[in-house]
ROGURO-851299 format. One record per atom (N, C-alpha, C, O): x, z negated, y negated. Coordinates in steps of 0.02 Angstrom, whole numbers, plus 50000, padded with zeros to 5 digits. Layout:
XZY/...
//
This chain:
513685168350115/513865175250100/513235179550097/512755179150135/513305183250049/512585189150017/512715193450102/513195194350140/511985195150102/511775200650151/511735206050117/511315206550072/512215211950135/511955218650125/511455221750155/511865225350183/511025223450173/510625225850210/510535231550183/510435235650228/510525234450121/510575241550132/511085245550112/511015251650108/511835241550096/512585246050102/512495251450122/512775256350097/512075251950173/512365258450220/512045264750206/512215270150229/511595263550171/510955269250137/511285273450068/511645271750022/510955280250088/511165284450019/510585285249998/510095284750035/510545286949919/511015287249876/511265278849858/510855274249847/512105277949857/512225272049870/511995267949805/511765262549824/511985268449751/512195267049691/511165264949673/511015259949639/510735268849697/510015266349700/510055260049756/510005254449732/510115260549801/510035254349855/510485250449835/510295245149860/511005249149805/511505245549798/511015239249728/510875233249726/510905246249672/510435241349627/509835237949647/509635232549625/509495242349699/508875238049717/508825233249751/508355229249747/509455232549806/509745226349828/509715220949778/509345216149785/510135221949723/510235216249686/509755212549654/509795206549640/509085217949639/508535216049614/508165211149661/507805206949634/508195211349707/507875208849764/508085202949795/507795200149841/508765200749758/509075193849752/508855188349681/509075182749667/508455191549655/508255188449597/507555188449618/507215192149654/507445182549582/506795181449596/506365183749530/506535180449480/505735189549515/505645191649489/504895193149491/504695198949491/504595189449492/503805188749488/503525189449408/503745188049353/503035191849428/502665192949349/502575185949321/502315181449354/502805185249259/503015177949232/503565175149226/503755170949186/503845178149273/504665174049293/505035179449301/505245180549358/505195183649252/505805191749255/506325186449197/506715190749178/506435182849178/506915180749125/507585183749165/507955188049140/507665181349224/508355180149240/508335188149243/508615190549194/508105192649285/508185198949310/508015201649224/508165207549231/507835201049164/507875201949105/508685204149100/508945209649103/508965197749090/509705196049077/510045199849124/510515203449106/509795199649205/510465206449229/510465211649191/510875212049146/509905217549203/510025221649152/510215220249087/510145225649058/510375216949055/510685216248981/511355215148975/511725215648926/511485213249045/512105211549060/512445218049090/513025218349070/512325222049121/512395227449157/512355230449091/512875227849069/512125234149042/512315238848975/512835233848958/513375236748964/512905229048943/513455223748893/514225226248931/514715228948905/514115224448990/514685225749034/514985235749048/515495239049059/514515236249040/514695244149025/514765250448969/514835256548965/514685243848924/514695246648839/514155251048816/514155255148770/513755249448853/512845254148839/512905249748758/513215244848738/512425254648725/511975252248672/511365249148714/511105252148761/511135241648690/510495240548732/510085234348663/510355232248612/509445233248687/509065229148633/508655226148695/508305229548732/508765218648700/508275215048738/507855212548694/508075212348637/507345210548702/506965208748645/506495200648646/506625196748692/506125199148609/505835194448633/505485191348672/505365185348665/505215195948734/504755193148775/505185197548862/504965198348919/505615198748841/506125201348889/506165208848903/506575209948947/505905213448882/506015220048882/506415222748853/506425222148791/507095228448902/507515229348893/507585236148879/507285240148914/508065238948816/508025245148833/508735249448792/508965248448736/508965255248852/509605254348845/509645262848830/509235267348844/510355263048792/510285269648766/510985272248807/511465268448805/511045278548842/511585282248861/511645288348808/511125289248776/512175292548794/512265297248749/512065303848811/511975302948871/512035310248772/512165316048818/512645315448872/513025310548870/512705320248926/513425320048950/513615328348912/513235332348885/514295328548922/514345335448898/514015341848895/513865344848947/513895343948841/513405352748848/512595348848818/512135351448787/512665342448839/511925339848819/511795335948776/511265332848778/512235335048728/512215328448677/511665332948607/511445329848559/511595337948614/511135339848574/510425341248586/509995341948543/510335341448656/509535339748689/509205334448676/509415328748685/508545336148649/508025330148641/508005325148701/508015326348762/507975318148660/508135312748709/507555313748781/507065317548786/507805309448823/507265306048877/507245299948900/507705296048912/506475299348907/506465290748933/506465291749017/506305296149058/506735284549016/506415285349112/506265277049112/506675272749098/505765276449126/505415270749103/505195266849189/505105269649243/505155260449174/504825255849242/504625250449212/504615249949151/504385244749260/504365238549246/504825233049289/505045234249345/504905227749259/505435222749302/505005219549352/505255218449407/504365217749339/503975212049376/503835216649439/504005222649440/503515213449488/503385212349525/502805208749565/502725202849550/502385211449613/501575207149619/501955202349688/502335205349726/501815194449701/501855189949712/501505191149776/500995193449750/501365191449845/501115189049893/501545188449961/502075191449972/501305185049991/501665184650039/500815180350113/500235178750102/501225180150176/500635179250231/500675171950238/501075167450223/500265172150259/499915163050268/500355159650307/500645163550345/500505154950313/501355151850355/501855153550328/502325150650355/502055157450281/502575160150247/502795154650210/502415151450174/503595152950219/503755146650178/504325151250116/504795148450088/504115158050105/504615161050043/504195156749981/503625154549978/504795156749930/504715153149854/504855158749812/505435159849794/504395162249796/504555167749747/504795166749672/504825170249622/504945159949689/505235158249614/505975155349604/506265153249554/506175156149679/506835153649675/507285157449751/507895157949755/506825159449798/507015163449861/507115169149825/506855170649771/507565172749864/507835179449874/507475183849933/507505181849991/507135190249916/506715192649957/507185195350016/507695198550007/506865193150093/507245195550147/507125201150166/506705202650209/507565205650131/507645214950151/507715214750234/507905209450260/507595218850265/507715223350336/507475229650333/507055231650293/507775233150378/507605241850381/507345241350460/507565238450510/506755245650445/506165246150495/506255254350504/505955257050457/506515258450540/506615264950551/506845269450467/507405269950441/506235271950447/506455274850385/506065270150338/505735272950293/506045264050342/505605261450309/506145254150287/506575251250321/505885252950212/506225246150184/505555240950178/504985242750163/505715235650191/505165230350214/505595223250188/506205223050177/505065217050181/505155213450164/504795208450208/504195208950219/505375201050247/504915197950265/504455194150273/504655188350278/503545195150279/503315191050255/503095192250193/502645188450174/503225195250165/503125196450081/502865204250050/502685209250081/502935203149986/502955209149954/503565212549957/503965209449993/503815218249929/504435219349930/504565220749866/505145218949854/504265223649808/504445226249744/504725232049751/505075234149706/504645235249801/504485243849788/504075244549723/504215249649693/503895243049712/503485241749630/503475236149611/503155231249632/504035236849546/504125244549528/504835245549543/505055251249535/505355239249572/506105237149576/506535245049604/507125245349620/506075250649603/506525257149627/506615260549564/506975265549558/506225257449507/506345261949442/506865260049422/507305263949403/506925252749422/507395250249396/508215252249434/508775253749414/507945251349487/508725253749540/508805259549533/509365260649557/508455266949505/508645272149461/508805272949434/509315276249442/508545270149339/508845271249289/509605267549294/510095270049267/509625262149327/510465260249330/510545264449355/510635268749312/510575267149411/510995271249448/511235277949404/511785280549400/510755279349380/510785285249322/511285284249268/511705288549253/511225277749237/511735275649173/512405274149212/512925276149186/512445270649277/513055268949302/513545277049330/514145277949325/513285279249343/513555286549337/513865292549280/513545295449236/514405293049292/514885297249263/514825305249274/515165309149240/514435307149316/514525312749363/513765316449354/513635321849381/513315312949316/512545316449310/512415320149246/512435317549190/512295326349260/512035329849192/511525327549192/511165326749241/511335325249101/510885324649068/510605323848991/511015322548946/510075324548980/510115323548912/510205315948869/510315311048905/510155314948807/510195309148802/509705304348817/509125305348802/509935298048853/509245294448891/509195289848845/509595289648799/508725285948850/508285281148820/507915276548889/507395277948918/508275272248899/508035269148975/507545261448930/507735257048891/506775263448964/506285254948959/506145251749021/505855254649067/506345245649024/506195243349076/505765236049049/506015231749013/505255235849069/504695231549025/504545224849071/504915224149120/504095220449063/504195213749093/503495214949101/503185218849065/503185210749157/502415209449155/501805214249164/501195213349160/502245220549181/501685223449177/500945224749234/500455228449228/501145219849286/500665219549306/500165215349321/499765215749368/500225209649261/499855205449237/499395206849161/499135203149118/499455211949169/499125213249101/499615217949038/499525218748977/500115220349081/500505226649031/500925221348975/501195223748925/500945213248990/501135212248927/501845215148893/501845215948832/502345216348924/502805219448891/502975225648852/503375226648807/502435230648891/502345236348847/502045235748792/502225239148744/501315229848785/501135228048739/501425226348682/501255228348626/501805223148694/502365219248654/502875221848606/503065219548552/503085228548648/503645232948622/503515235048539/503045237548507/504125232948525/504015236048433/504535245348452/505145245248460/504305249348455/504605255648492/504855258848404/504815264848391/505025255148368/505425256548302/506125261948311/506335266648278/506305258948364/506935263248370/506965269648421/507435273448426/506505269848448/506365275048525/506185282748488/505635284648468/506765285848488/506615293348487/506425296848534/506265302348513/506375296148590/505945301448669/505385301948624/505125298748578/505285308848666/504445312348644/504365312148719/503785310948737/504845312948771/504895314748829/504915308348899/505445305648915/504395307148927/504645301548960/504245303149038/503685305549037/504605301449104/504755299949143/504615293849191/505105292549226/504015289449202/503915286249232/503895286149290/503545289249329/504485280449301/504475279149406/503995274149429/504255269149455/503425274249425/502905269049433/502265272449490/501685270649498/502675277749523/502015278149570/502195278749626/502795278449639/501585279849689/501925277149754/501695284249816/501545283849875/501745289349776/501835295349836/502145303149818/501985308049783/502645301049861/503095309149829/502615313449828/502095313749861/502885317449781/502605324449791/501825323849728/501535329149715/501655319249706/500945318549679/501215315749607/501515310449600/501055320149556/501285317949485/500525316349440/499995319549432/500755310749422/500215306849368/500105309049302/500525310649260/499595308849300/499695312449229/499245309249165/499315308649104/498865308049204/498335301549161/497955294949209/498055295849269/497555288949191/497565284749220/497045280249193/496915280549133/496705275649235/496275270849197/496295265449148/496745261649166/495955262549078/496105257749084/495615250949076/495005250049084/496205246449056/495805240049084/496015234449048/496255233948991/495835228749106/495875222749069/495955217349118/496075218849176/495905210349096/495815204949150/495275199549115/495195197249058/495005199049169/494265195949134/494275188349170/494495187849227/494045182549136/493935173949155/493285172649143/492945173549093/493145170049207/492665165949185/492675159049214/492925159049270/492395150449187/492685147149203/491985140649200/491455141049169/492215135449242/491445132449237/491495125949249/491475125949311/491555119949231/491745114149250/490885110349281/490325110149256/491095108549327/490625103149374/490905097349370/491515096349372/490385092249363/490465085549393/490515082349456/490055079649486/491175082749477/491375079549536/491005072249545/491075067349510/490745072849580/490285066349615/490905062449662/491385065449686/490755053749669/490875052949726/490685054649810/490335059449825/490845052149838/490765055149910/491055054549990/491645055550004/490645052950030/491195051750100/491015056750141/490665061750135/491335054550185/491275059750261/491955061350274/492455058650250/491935066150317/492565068750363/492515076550319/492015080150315/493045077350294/493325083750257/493265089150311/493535088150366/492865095650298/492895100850343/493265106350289/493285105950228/493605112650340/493895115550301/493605122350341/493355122350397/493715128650295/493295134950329/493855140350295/493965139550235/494115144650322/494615152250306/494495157050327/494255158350382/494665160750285/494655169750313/495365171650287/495665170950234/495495174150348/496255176950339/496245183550393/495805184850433/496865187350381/497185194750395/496645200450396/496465204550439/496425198850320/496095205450291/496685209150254/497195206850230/496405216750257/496885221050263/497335220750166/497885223250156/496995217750120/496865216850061/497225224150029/497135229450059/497725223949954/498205229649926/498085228649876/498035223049851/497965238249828/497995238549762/497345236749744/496885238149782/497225233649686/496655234449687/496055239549646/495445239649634/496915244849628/496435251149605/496495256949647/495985260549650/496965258649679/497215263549717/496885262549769/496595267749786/496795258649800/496365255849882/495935251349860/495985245849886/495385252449805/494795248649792/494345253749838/493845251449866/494505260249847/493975263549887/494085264549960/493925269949984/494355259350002/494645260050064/494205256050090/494405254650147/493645253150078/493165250750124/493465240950156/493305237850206/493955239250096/494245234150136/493825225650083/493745224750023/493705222450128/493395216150105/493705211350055/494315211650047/493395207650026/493875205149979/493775197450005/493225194950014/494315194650013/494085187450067/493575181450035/493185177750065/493735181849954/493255176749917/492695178449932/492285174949962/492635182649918/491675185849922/491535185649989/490945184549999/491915186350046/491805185250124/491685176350116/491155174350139/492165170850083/491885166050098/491415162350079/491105158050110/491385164050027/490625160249958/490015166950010/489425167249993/490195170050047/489435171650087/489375168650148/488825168750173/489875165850180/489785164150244/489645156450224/489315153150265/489875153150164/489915147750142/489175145050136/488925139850159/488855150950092/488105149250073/487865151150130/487445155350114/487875150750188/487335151350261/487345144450271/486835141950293/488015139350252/487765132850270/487245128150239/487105128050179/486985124550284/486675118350242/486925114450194/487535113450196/486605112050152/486695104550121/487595105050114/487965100450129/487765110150095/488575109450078/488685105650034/488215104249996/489505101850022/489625100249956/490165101549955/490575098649990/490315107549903/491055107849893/491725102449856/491725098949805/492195103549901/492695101249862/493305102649851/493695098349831/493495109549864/493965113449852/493775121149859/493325122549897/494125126349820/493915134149856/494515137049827/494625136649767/495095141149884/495465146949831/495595151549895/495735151449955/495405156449833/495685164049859/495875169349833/495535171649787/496525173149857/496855178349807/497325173049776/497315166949768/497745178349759/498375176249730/498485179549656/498785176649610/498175186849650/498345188949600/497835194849600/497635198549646/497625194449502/496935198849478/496895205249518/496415206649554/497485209249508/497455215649537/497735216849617/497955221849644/497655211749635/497755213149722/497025211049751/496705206449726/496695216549828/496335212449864/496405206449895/496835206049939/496065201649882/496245195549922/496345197149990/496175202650010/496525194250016/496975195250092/496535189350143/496285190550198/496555180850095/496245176550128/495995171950076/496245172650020/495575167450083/495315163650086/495145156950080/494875157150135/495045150150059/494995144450110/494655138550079/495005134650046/493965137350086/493635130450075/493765124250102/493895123950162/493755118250060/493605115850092/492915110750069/492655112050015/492645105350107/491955104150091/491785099150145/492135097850194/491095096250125/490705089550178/490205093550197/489995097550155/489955093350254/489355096150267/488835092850295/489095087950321/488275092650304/487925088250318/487535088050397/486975090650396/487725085850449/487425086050524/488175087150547/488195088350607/488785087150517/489325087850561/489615096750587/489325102150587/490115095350601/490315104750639/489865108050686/489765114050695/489455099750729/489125103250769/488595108450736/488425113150771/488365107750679/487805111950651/487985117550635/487555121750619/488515118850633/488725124450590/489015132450639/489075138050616/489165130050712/489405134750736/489065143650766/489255149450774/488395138650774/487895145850796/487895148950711/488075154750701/487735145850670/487875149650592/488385154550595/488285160650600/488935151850590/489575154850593/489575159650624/489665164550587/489495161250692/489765165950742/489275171450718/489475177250709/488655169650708/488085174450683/488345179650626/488335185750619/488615173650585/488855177750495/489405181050517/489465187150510/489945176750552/490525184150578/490515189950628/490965194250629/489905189950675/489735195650696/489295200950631/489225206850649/489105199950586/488635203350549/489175207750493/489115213450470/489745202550482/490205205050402/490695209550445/490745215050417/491025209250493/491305210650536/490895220050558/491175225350569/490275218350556/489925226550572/489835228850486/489755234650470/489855224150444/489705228250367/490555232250354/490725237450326/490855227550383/491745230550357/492155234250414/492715232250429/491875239750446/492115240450498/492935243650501/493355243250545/492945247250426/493955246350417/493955241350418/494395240550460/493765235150401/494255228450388/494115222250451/494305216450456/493845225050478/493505220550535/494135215850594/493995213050646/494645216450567/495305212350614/495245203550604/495465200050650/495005201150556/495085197150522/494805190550565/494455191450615/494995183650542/494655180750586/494425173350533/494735172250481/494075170750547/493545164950524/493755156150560/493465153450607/494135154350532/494305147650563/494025141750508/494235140150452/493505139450546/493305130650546/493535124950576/493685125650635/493575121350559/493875113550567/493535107550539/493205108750489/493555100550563/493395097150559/494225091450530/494615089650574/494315089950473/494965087050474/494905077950486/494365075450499/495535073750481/495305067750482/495335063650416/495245057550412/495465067950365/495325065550292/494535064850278/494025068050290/494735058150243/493985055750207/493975060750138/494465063650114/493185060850109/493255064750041/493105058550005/492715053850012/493605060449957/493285053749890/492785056249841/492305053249817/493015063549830/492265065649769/492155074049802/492525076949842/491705075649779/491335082449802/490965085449766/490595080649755/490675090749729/490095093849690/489465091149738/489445089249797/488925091949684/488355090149713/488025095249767/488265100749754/487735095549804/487365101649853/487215106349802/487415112149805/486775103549740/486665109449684/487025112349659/486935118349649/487715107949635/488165110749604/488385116149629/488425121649600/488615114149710/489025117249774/488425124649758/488595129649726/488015123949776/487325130849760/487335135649703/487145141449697/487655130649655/487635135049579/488295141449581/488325147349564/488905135249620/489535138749613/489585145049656/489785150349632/489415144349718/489295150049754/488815154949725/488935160849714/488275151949716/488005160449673/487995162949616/487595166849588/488585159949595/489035162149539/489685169449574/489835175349567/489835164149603/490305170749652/489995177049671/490185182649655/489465175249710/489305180349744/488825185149706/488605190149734/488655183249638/488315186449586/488805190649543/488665196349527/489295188249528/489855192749518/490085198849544/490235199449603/490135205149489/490025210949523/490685211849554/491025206949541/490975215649586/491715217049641/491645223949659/491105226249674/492225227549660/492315232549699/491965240449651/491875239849590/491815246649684/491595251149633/491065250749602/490585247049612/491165255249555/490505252649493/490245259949492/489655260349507/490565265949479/490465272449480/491225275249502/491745272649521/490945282649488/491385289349523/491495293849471/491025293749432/491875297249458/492245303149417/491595308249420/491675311949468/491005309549387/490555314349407/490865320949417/490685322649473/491255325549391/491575328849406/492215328949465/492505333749491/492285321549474/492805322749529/492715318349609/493125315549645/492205319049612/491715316049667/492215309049730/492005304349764/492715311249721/493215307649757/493845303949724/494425303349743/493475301449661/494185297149634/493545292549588/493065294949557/493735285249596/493325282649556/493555282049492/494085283149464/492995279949476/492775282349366/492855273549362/493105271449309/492705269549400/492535262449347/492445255649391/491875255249413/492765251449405/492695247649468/493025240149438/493275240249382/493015234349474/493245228049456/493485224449521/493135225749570/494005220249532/494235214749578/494165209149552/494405207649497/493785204749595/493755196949602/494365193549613/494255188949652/495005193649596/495785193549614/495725187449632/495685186249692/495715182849592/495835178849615/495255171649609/495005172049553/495035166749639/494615160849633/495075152249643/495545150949681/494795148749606/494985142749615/494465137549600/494245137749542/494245133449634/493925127749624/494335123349642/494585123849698/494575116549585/494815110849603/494605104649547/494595105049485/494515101049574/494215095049539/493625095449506/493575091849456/493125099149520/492775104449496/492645107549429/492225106349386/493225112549435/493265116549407/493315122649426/493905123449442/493015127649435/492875131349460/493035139249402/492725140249350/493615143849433/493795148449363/493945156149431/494175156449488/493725159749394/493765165449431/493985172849383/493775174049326/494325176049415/494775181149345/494755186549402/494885185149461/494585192649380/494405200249380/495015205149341/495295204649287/495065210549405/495435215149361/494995219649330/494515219649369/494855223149287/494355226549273/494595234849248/494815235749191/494535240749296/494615245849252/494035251449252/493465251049275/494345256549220/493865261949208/494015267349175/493955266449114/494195272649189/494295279049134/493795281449078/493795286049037/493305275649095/492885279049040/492855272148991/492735266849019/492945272248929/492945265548887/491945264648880/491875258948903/491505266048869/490945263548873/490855260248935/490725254248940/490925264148983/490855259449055/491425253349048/491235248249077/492055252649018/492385246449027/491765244048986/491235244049016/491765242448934/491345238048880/490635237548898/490155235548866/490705240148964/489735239648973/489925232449032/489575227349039/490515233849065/490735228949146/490795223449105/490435218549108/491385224549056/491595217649013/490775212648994/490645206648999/490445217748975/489685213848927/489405209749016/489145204149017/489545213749081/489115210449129/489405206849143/489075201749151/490105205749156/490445198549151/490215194649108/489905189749131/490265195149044/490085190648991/489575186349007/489605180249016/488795192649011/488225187249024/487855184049095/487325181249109/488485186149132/488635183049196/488665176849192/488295173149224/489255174449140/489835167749126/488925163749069/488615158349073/488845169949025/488355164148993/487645161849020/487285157149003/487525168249082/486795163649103/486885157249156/486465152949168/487645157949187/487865152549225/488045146949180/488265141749206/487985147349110/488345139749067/489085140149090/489425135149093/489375147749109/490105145649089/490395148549037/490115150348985/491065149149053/491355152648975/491835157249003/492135156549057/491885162748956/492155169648968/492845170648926/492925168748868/493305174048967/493785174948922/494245182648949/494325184249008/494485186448893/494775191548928/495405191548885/495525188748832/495875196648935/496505196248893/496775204148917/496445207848953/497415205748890/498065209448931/497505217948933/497485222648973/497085216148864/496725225348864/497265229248869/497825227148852/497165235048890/497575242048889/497405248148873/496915249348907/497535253048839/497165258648863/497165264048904/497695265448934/496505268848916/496675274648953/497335278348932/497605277848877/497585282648991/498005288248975/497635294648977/497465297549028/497515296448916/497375302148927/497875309848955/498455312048951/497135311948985/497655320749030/497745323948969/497355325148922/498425325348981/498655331548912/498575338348936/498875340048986/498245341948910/498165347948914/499005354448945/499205358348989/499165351548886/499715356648873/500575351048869/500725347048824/501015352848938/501365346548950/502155350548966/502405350449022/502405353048922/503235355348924/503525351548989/503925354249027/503325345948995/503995339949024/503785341249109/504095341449162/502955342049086/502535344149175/502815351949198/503025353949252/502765354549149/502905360549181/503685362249189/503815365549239/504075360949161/504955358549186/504945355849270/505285358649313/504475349649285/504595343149326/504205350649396/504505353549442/503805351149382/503195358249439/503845363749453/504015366049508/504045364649407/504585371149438/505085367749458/505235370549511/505415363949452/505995360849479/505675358349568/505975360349618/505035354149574/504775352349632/504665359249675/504675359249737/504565364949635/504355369349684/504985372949719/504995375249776/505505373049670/506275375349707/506355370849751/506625372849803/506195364449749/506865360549796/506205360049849/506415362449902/505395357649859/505085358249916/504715362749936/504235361749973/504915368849910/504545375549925/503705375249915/503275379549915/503705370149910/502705370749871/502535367049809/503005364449779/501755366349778/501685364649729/501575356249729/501435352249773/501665355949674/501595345649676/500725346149658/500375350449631/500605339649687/499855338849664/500055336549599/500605334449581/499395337349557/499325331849480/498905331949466/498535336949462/498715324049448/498355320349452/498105314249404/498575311049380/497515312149386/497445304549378/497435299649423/497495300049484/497365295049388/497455289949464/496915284349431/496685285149374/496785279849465/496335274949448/496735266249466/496675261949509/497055267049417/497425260149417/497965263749339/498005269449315/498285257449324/498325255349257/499225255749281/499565252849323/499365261849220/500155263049213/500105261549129/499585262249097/500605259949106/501335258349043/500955264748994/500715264248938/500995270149031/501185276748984/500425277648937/500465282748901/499815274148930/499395274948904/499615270948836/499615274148783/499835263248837/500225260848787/500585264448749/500415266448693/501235265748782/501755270248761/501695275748715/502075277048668/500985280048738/500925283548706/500535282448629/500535286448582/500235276448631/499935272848568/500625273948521/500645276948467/501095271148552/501615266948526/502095273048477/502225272648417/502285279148529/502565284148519/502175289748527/502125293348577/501865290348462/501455296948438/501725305048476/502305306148458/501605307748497/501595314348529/501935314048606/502215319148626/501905308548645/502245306948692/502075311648748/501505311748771/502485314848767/502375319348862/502525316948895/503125315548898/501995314248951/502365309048999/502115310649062/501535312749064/502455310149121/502185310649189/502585303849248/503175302049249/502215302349274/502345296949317/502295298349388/501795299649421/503185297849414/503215302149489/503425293649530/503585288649498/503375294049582/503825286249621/504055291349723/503945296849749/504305286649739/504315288449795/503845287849847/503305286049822/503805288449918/503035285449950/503455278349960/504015276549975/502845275649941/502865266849946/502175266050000/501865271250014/501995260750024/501415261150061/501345252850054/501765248350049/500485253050056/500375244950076/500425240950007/500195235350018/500675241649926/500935238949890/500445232149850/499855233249836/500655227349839/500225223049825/500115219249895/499605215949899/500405219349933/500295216650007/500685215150035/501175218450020/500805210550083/501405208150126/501665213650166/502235213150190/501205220450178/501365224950214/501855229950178/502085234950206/501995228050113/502265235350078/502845238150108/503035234750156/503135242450099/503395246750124/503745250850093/503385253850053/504315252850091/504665261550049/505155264150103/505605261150133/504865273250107/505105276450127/505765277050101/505855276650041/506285278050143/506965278350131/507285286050117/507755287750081/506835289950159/506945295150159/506615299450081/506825304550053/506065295050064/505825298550027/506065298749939/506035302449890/506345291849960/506905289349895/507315294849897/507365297849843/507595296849939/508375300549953/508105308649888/508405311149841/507265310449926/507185315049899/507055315149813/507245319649776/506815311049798/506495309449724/507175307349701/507115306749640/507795305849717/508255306549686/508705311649668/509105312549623/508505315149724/508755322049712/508375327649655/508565332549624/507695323549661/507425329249609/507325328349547/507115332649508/507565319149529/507675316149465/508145320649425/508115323849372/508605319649473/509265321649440/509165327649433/509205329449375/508975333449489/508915340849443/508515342349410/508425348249397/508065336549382/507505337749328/507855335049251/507735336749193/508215331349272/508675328049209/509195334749183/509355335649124/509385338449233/510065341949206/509545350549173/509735355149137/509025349549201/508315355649162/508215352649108/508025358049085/508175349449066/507945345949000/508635346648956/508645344348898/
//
């Protein structure tokens, strides 16, 4: 028998959908099935809807009365979802159902991510279409696949049929703070094959785990470590290494969290421990937000059959650690929001092969194409090979925004003060969109989410309650 876990929460008809979302397994790559609910959900309720070829869905409601002659609106999200979960965690994000619980005013997941991003947009716009009782104008609901692997579904969209000028994005993660423009970006490869040598000895293995990791544009400036680059440095303090395994990170645009080599070393564990304790007292004082974390070595009782050479093992690491990470510049005008930065997301060495992929953004397009060129001749002075994909572009700030200034007076009746607005430095839909649909007004509100991209995420319950309240009296203003 299904667990309700959040029946008991208002508004019922949002928790009720985000429940369901959260029974599907819906990782970036794998939205097919959660594709088909929503398609099924307009089918079953006599919506006009168009799923399309790469799974993006998008469904049309008419006016309700008094409003069938108001210019349409979108209210737009994405289906996917970012993938992590904590080390011992036996969830299958490809076939488990995420385990909801309520933590005071807080919705949590255990062990995992939760898909507070973006699975509350989606548990909106249903809630919105499943309702009889909401003034509004005529909607135009997108709910896109992938987008946080590289935007591919917005990419994708043939927007032939989409009349909104007006759109509505639930893709951000703090009440009260409206988006208004945003960075963009890309995902960058680089990739390097070694000749696995034969090889013996006793397999040692080395980790870094419960770093604080997240977004990796929103909290690229939080001072938190990224675990690859913590281990390809503690890695290269050893001697005569030879690698024969390395992964860390799970995904481009999250901080890695952990870690984990493994490798032959030469003089045994005994050589290695005064090293060690040295390098984790030193990274430990460089990261002093992230400093919880801890450094576990082992000696296993597996033989190695093949290994990179010591040189190789030498090349690959200062390949890593030559790789740029983290900020690049700052908003000169806005001294406290960065202009241009990159994540090491994720690393893998196996069989030696060795491939490492970057999120890469920037509000300024010369600085992307200047990071992209240092990747590039990164990959070619190392003899590897470069590859990028899933470009996007900036959103630009609109000057002059009808839909902002509707959304500001409505926020200021219902919380008696002004909303912030803002850019943000991480990569939303609405920069596409607006390619797509020439004169587009768009602002991107979400509820407070916390932690996202992390096993820690989090959504305020309370704060849902409010952003639904002010959806809807922003819908019945239009």
């Amino acid at each position: 028998m299904e667990k309700n876990v959040l029946s008991g929460l208002e508004p019922k008809g949002v928790f009720t959908f985000f429940e369901q979302l959260c029974r599907i397994p819906h990782g970036s790559g794998n939205t097919a099935a959660a594709s088909a609910w929503v398609a099924e959900f307009a089918r079953s309720r006599g919506l006009r809807y168009r799923q399309d070829a790469v799974g993006n869905v998008i469904i049309w409601k008419d006016g309700s009365p008094g409003y069938e002659d108001h210019p349409a609106v979108m209210l737009q999200g994405h289906l996917d979802m970012v993938c992590v979960k904590d080390s011992g965690v036996s969830h299958d994000f490809l076939k488990d159902p995420l385990d909801l619980y309520v933590d005071g005013d807080w919705i949590k997941a255990r062990g995992s991510t939760l898909g507070g991003d973006d699975g509350i947009a989606v548990a909106m716009a249903l809630a919105v279409l499943d309702s009889g009782a909401i003034p509004h104008p005529p909607l135009e609901i997108l709910l896109t696949v992938d987008e946080e692997t590289g935007m591919t579904g917005a990419n994708e969209l043939d927007a032939f049929d989409l009349r909104s000028r007006r759109l509505i994005n639930i893709d951000s993660e703090a009440e009260g703070i409206f988006t208004v423009g945003c960075a963009g970006g890309a995902r960058s490869d680089i990739q390097k094959t070694f000749a696995a040598g034969a090889a013996s000895g006793k397999v040692c293995t080395l980790s870094v785990n419960g770093l604080q990791g997240g977004h990796s544009g929103v909290d690229i400036n939080k001072g938190r470590a990224n675990a690859s680059k913590l281990l390809a440095d503690c890695l290269a303090q050893l001697p005569a290494l030879r690698l024969i395994s390395f992964r860390g990170g799970e995904q481009d645009n999250a901080i890695p969290v952990q870690a984990e080599a493994s490798f032959l070393l030469d003089g045994g564990p005994e050589s290695a421990g005064a090293i060690l304790a040295a390098w984790e007292a030193k990274a430990k004082e460089t990261y002093p937000q992230d400093n919880q974390f801890t450094l576990s070595f082992a000696q296993t009782n597996q033989d190695a059959a093949s290994a990179l050479t010591a040189e190789d093992t030498s090349r690959a690491l200062q390949l890593l650690l030559d790789a740029p990470n983290g900020i690049q510049s700052m908003e000169p005008d806005l001294p406290d929001q960065v202009r241009t930065s990159l994540n090491m997301g994720v690393v893998r060495l196996e069989n030696g092969e060795l491939r490492a992929s970057f999120c890469v953004r920037s509000s300024s397009g010369a600085e992307k194409e200047a990071l992209f060129n240092r990747l590039r001749t990164l990959a070619q002075d190392s003899g590897a090979s470069y590859g990028q994909h899933g470009e996007y572009p900036a959103w630009e700030y609109r000057k002059d925004s009808p839909l902002r200034d509707v959304m500001v007076r409505v926020f200021e009746k219902q919380y008696g003060k002004t909303p912030v607005v803002e850019t943000i430095h991480a990569g939303l839909e609405c920069g596409l969109l607006a390619e797509k649909m020439p004169g587009l007004d768009a602002v991107s509100i979400g509820p407070d989410l916390a932690d996202i991209h992390s096993s820690r995420e989090r959504m305020s319950i309370a704060s849902v309650q409010r952003l639904w309240a002010f959806l809807l009296e922003t819908l019945s203003q239009l």
